[in-house]
C-alpha positions as CSV (number, residue, x, y, z in Angstrom):
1,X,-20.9,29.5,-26.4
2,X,-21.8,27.5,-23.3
3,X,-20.6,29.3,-19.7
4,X,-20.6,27.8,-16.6
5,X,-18.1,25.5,-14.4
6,X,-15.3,24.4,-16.3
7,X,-14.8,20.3,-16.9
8,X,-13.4,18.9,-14.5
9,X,-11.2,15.3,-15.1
10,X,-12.4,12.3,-14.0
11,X,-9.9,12.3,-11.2
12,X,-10.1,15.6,-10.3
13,X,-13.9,15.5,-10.1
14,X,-14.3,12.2,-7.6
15,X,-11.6,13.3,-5.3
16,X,-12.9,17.2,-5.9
17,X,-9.3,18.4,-6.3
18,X,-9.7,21.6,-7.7
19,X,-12.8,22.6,-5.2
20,X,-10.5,22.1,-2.1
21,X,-8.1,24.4,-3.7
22,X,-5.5,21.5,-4.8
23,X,-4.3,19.9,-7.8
24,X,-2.9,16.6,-8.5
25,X,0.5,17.6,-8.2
26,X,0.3,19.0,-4.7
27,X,-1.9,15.9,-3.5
28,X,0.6,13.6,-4.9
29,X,3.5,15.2,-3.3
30,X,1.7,15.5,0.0
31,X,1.0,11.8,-0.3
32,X,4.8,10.9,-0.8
33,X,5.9,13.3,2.1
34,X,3.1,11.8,4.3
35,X,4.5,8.0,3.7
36,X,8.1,9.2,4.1
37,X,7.2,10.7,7.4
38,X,5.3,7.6,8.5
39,X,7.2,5.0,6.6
40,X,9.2,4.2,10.0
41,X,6.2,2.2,11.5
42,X,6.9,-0.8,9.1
43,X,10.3,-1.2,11.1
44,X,9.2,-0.1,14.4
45,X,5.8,-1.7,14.8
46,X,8.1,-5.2,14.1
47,X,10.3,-4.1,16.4
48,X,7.0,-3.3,19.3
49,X,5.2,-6.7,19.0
50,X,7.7,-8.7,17.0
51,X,10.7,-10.8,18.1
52,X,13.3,-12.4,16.0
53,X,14.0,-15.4,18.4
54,X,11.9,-16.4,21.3
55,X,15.6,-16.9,22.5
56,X,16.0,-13.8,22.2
57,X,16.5,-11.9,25.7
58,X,14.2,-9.3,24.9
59,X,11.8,-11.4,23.3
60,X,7.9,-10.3,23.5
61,X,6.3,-13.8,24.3
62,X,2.9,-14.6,25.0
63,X,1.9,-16.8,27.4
64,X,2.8,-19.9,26.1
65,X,6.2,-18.5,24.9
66,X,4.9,-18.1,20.7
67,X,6.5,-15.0,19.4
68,X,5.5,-12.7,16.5
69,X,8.2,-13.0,13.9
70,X,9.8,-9.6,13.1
71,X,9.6,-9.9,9.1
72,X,6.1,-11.3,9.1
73,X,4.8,-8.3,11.4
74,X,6.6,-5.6,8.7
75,X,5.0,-7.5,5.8
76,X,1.5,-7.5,7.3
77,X,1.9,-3.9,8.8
78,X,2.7,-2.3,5.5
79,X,0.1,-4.4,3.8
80,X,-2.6,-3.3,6.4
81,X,-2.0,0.7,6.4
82,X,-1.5,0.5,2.4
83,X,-5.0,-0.7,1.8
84,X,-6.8,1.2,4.6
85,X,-5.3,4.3,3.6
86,X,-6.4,3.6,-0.2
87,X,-9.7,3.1,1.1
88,X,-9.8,6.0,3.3
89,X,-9.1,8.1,0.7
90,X,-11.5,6.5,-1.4
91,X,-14.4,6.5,0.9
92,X,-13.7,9.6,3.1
93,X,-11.8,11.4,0.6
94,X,-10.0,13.2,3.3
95,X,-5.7,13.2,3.4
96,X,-5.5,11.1,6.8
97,X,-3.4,8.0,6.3
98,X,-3.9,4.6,9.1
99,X,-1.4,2.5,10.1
100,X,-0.5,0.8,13.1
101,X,-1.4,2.8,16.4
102,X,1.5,3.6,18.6
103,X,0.2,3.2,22.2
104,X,-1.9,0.2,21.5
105,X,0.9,-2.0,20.0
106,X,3.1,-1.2,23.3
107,X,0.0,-2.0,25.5
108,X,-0.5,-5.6,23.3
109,X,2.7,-6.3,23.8
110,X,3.6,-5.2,27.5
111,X,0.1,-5.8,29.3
112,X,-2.2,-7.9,26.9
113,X,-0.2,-10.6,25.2
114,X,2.0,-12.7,28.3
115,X,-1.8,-13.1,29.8
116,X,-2.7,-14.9,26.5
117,X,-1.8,-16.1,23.1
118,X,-0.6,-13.8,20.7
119,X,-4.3,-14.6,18.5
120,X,-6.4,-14.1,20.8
121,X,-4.8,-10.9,21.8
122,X,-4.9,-9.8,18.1
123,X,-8.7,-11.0,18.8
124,X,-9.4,-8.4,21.4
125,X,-8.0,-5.9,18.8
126,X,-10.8,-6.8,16.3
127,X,-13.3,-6.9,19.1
128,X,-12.4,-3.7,20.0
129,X,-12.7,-2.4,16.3
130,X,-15.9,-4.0,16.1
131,X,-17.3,-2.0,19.0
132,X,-15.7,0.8,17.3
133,X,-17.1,0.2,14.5
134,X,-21.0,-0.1,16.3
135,X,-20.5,3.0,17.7
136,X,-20.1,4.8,14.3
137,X,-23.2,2.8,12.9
138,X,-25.5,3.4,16.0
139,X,-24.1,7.4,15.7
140,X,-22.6,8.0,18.8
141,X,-18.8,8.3,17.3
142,X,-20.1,11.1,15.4
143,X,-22.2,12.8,17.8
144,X,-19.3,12.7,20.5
145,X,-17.0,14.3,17.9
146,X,-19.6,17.1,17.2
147,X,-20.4,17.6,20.9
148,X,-16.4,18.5,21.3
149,X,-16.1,22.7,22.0
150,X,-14.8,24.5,18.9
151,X,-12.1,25.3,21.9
152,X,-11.2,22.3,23.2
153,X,-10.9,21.0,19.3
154,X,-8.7,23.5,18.6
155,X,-6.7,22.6,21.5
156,X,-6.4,19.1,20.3
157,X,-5.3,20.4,17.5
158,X,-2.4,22.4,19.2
159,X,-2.1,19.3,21.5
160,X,-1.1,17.5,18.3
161,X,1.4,19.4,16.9
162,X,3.2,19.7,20.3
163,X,3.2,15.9,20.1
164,X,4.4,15.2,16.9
165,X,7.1,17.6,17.1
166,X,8.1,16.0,20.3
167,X,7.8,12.7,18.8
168,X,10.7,14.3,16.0
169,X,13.0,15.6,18.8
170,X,12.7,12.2,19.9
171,X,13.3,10.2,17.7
172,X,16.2,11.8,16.0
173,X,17.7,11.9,19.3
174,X,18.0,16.3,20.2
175,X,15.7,14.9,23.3
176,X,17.0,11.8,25.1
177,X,15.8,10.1,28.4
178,X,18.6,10.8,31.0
179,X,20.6,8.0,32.2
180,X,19.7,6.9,35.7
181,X,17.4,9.1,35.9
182,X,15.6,7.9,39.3
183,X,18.9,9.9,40.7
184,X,18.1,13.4,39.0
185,X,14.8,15.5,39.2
186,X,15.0,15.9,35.1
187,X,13.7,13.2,33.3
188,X,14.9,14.2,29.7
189,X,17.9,16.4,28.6
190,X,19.7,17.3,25.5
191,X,21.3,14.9,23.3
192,X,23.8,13.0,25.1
193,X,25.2,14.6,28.2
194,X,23.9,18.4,27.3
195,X,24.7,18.4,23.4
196,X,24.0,17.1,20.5
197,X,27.0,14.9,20.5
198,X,26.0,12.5,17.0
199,X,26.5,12.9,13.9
200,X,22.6,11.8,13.3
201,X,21.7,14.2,15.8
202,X,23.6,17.1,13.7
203,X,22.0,15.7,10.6
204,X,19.0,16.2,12.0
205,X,19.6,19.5,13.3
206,X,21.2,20.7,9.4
207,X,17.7,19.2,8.1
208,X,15.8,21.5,10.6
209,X,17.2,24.7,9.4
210,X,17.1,23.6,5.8
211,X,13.1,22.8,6.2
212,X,12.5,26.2,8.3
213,X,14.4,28.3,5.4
214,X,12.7,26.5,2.7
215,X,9.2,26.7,4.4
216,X,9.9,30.4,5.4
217,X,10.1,31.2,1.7
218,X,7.2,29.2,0.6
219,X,9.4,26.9,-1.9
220,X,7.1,24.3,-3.0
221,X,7.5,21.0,-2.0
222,X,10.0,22.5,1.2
223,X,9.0,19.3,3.0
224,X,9.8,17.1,0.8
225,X,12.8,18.9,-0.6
226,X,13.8,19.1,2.7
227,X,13.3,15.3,3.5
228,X,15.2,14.2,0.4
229,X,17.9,16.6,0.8
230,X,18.6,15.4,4.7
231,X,18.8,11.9,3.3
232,X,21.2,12.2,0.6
233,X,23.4,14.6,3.3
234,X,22.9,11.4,6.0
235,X,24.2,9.1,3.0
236,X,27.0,11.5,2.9
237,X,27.9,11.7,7.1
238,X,27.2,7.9,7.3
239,X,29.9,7.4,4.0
240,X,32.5,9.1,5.6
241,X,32.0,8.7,9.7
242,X,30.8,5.3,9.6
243,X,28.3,5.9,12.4
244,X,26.7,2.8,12.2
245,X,23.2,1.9,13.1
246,X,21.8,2.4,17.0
247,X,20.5,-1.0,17.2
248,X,19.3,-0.2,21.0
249,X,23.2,0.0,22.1
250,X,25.2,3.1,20.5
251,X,23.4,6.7,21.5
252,X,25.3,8.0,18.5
253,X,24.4,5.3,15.6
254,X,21.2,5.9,13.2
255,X,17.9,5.1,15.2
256,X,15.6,3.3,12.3
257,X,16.6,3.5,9.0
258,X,20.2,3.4,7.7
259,X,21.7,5.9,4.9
260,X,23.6,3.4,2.9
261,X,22.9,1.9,0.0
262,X,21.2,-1.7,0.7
263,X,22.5,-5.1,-1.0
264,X,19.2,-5.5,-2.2
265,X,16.3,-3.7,-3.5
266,X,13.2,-6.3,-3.5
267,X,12.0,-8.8,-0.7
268,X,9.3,-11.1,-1.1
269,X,6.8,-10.0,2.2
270,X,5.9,-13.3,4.4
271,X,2.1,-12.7,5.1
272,X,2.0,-15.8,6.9
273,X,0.2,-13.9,9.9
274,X,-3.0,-13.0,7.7
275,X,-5.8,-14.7,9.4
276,X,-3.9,-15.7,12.8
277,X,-6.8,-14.6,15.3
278,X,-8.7,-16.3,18.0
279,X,-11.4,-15.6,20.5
280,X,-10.2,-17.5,23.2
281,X,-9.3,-14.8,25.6
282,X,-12.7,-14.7,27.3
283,X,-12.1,-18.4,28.4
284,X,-8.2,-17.9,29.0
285,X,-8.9,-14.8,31.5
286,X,-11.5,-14.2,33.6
287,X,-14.1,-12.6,31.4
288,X,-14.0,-9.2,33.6
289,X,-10.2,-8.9,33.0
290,X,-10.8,-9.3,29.3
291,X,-13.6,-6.8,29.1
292,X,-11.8,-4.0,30.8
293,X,-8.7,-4.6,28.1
294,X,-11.5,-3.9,25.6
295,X,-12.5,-1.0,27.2
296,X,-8.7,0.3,27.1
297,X,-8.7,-0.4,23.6
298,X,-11.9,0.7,22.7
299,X,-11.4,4.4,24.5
300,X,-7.7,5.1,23.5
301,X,-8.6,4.3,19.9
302,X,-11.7,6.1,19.8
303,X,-9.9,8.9,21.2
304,X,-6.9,9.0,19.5
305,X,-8.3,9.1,16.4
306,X,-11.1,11.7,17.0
307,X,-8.8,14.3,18.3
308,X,-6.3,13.0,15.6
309,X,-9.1,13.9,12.4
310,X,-9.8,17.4,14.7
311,X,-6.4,17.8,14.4
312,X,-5.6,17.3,10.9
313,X,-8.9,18.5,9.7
314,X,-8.3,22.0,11.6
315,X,-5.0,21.9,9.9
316,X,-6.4,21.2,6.6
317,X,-9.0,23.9,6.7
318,X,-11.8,21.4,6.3
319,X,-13.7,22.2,9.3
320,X,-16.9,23.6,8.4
321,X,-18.0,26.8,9.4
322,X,-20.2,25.0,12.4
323,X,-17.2,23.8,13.7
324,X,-17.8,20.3,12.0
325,X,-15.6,17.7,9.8
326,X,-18.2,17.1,6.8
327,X,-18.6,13.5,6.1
328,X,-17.1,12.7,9.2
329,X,-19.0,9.1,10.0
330,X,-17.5,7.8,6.5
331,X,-14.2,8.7,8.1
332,X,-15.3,7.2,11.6
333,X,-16.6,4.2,10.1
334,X,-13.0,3.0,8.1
335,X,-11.2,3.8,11.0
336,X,-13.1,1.4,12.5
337,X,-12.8,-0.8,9.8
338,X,-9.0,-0.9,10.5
339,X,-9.3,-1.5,13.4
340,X,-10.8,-5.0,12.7
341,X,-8.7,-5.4,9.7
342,X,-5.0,-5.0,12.2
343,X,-6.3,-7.2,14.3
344,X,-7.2,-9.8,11.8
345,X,-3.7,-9.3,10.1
346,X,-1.9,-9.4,13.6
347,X,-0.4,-5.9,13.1
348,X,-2.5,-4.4,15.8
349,X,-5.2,-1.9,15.5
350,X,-4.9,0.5,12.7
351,X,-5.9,4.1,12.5
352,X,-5.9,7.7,11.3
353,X,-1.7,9.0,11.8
354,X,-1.0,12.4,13.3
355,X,2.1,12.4,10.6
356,X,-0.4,12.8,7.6
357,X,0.0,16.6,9.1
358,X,3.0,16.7,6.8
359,X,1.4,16.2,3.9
360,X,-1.2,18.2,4.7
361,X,1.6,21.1,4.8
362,X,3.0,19.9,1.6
363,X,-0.8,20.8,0.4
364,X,-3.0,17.6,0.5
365,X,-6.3,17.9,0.6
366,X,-8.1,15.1,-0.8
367,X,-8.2,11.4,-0.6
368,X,-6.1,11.5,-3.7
369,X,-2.7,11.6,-1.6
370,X,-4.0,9.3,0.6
371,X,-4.2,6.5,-2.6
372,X,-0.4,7.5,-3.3
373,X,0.4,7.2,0.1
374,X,-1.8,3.6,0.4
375,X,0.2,2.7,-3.2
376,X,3.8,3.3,-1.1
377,X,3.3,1.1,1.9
378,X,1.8,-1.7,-0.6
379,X,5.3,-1.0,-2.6
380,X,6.9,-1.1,0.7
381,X,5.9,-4.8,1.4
382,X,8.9,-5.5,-1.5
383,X,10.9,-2.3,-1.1
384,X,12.1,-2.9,2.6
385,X,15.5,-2.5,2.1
386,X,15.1,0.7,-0.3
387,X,12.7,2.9,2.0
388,X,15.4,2.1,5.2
389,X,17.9,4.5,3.7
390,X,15.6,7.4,4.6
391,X,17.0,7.1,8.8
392,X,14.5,8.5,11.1
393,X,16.7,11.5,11.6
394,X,16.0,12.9,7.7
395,X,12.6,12.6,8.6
396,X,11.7,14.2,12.0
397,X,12.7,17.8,10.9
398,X,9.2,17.3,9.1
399,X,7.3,16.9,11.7
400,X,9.3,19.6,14.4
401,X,8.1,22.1,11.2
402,X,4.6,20.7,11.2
403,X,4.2,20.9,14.8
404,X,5.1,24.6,14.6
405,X,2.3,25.3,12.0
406,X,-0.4,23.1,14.0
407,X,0.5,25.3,16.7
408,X,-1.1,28.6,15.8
409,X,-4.7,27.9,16.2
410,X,-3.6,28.6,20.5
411,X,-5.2,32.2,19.2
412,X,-8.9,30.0,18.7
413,X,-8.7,29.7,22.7
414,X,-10.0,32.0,24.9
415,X,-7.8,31.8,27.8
416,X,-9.3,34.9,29.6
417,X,-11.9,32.2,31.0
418,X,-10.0,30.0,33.0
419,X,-13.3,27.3,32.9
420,X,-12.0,26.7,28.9
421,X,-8.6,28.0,29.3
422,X,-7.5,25.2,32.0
423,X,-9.0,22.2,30.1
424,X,-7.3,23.7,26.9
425,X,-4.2,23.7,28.6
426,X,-4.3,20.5,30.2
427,X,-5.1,18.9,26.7
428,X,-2.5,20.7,25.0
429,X,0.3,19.6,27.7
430,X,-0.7,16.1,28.8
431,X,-0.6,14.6,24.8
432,X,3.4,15.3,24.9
433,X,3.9,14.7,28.4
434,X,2.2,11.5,28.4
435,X,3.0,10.4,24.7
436,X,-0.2,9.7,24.7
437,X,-3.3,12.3,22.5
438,X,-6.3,10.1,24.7
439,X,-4.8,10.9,28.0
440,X,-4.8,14.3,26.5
441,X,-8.3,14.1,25.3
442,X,-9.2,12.6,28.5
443,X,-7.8,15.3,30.9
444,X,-9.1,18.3,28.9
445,X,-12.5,16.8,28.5
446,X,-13.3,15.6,32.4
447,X,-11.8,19.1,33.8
448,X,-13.6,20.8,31.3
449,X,-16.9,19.2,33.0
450,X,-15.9,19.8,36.4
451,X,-14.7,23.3,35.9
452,X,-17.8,24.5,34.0
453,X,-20.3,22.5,36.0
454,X,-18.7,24.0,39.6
455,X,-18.8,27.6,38.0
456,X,-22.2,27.6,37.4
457,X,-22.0,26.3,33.6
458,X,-23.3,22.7,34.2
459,X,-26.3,23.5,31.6
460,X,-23.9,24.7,28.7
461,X,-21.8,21.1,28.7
462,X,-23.3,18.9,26.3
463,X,-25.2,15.8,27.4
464,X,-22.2,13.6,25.7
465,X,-19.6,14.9,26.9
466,X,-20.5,14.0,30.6
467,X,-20.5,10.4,29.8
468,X,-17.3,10.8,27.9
469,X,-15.7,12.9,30.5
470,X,-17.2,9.4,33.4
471,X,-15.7,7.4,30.7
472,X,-12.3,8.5,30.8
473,X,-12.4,8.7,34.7
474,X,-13.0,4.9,34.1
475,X,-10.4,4.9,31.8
476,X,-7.6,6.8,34.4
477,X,-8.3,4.1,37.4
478,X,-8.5,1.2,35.2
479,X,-5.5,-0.1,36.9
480,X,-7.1,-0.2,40.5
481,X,-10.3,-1.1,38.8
482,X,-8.6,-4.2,37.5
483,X,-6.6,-5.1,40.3
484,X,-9.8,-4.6,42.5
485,X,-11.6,-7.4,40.4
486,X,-8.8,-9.6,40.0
């Protein structure tokens, strides 16, 4: 009788399920929690660069007035993150799913687009991607992501799951912005005047338990039990309070998403935006002014995305024993990809989400849950109205719970030497503080540089990570830089 390594099937062998410790049933439901988690970015991405008038008082206009409408940009955002997160999975075979970037869609719409067209600011994005992209195929993505300390990495990693579980409190509203705050020293406070005060807020606060209990005893699936059970409990509140959707105005309506049954289930998407990109910028600005808003672009996504994959790779357990993400250039190289591929669809720049650190809780491993993931936003292109009935508030209890699991590996940090222990702490602090992982990145990397290099360390700091660490000092004055050139 023959002995050796059982058969494996044909999916279970290309995506090496069984080798990472997985099966197809955990990688599928870790691809279903990771889309339900992320889903909200086909409604809020519309709602960052789209208008739905260019009456409209907050409309985001370009310099000639032309407006991004708000159902093309969901149609083209969901189509966009469903195929690069197949092909992530595909080709890196890791569970990190893309879609649009928060950060870069505010700073398109905010700073980029009313000095230019709305193309030729969705060209910067693919120029941006392409540079991306040379920097993976010339090897210097990859050798800055290896010249990282195993420290500092880890404290990206804690960074992020301080982040994201900010990003949860916020959104379902337990962390507000205090009104007028210019005429109080705190900037955020509880709910709505000290307390919870909503009944999305309490939802919210009935799925956090139910996720810590069910995570506490290892139930499998608790995250996505948890999600599911949240949303059919916000059907429930909505049914009989009639709270209503936010919409901007009401503290205490539903944020995004809205636990009701829709009136209908399927939507044709309008991908009239595919293809809508131009050049022109470099003749509409002054050259200089369009170059440094590359450079922005350029350093927040490489950034963003490297300590993102540290992140969710640490989480994972598929850092290697050197401290390294194997394969990692494949991965670097279809983030850049969709980079080019956002901008060319006018959805802005995608790239590697911090939520996929909910399915990787759920147990993904593999690009498998990726594809299932990619397969639900391409659904999502007709399902609009279905996937809104999961509100925001069923959601974020996932990512408050995945926070607190990112947030063990503090114990990798060895804060007894304050020239690592300060730059660890500044990254983990700044990503939440500033909403922002880069200006995390950014503030651990160039004090890790000064710290070690005033010490008497200057030799131990990698080559790379000096020109990263002049980059992002670039990158902090850019706004005196470009006011200086005009």
């Amino acid at each position: 009788m023959a002995t050796g390594t059982p058969s494996r099937s044909g999916v279970d062998g290309f995506f090496r399920i069984s080798e990472r410790g997985s099966s197809v049933a955990r990688e599928v439901r870790g691809g279903l929690v990771t889309f339900v988690t992320m889903a909200y970015i086909v409604v809020l991405n519309p709602l960052i660069i789209g208008s739905f008038a260019a009456d409209d008082a907050g409309a985001k206009k370009d310099v000639l007035g032309g407006i991004l409408p708000v159902d093309q940009v969901a149609a083209v955002t969901a189509l966009v993150a469903g195929v690069m997160t197949i092909l992530f999975g595909l080709v890196a075979n890791y569970p990190f799913a893309l879609a649009t970037g928060l950060g870069i869609n505010s700073f398109l719409a905010v700073t980029i687009a009313p000095q230019m067209t709305w193309p030729e600011a969705m060209g910067l994005v693919v120029v941006n991607g392409l540079v991306v992209l040379l920097l993976v195929v010339t090897g210097v993505r990859t050798a800055v992501f290896n010249a990282v300390p195993s420290e500092l990495k880890a404290a990206i990693a804690v960074g992020i799951g301080l982040f994201i579980c900010f990003i949860g409190l916020v959104d379902a509203g337990f962390v507000r912005r205090v009104p007028d705050a210019a005429k109080t020293t705190v900037p955020v406070g509880l709910g709505i005047g000290g307390s919870i005060a909503s009944w999305p807020t309490f939802v919210f606060v009935v799925g956090l338990v139910l996720l810590g209990v069910l995570v506490a005893r290892r139930v499998k699936g608790a995250i996505l039990i948890g999600v599911l059970a949240t949303t059919v409990l916000a059907i429930v509140v909505e049914a009989i309070a009639k709270v209503g959707p936010s919409k901007g105005v009401d503290p205490g309506g539903w944020n995004l998403g809205y636990p009701a049954l829709p009136e209908h289930v399927l939507g044709l998407p309008d991908l009239s935006l595919l293809g809508e990109v131009s050049f022109g910028a470099w003749t509409r600005v002054p050259a200089l002014t369009a170059a440094l808003l590359v450079f922005t672009l350029v350093l927040t996504d490489f950034f963003d995305t490297v300590g993102t994959m540290t992140g969710l790779g640490k989480e994972a357990g598929l850092i290697g024993a050197d401290g390294q993400l194997p394969g990692v250039g494949k991965a670097l190289f279809v983030d850049g990809v969709g980079a080019i591929a956002g901008g060319a669809a006018s959805a802005s720049s995608n790239t590697v989400f911090v939520e996929s650190a909910s399915g990787i809780a759920e147990g993904a491993r593999t690009g498998l849950a990726n594809v299932v993931t990619g397969l639900l936003f391409l659904a999502a292109m007709f399902l609009t109205p279905l996937y809104q009935v999961v509100p925001v508030e069923a959601a974020a209890p996932a990512l408050v719970v995945v926070g607190a699991l990112m947030i063990v590996q503090v114990r990798e940090i060895d804060f007894t030497d304050f020239s690592i222990g300060l730059p660890a702490f500044l990254t983990i602090v700044v990503m939440p503080f500033t909403y922002s992982i880069a200006n995390g990145i950014g503030a651990g990397f160039v004090s890790y540089v000064v710290l070690r290099a005033l010490t008497g360390r200057a030799r131990g700091v990698h080559p790379l990570m000096w020109v990263v660490a002049a980059a992002f000092v670039v990158y902090f004055a850019i706004g005196p830089i470009r006011a200086l050139f005009g």
